[in-house]
VOGUMAR-292890 format. One line per 3 residues: number of its first residue (from 0); their letters; for each residue x, y, z of C-alpha. Coordinates in nm, 2 decimals, padded with zeros to 4 digits. Layout:
NUM = A = X,Y,Z | ...
end
This chain:
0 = XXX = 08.01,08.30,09.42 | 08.20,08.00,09.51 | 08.33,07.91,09.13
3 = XXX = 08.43,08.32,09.12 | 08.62,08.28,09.45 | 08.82,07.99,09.31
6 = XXX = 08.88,08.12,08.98 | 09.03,08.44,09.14 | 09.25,08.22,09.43
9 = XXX = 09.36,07.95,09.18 | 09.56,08.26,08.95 | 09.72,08.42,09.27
12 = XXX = 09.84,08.09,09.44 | 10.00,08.00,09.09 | 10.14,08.34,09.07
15 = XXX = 10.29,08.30,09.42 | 10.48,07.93,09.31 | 10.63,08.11,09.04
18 = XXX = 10.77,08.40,09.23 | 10.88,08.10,09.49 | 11.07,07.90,09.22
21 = XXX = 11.22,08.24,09.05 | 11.33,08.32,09.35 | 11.50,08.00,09.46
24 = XXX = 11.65,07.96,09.11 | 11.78,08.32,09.12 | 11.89,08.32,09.48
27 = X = 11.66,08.65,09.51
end
């Protein structure tokens, strides 16, 4: 349950950087 939890939080906190820095490079 654990390892499941983290596998599915560690692809949506990535996700979020990325829209962060496209964002900030884009002035968006």
């Amino acid at each position: 349950n654990i390892a499941k939890q983290i596998g599915n939080a560690v692809p949506c906190l990535l996700a979020e950087q990325i829209a962060v820095s496209l964002k900030d490079q884009f002035g968006l």
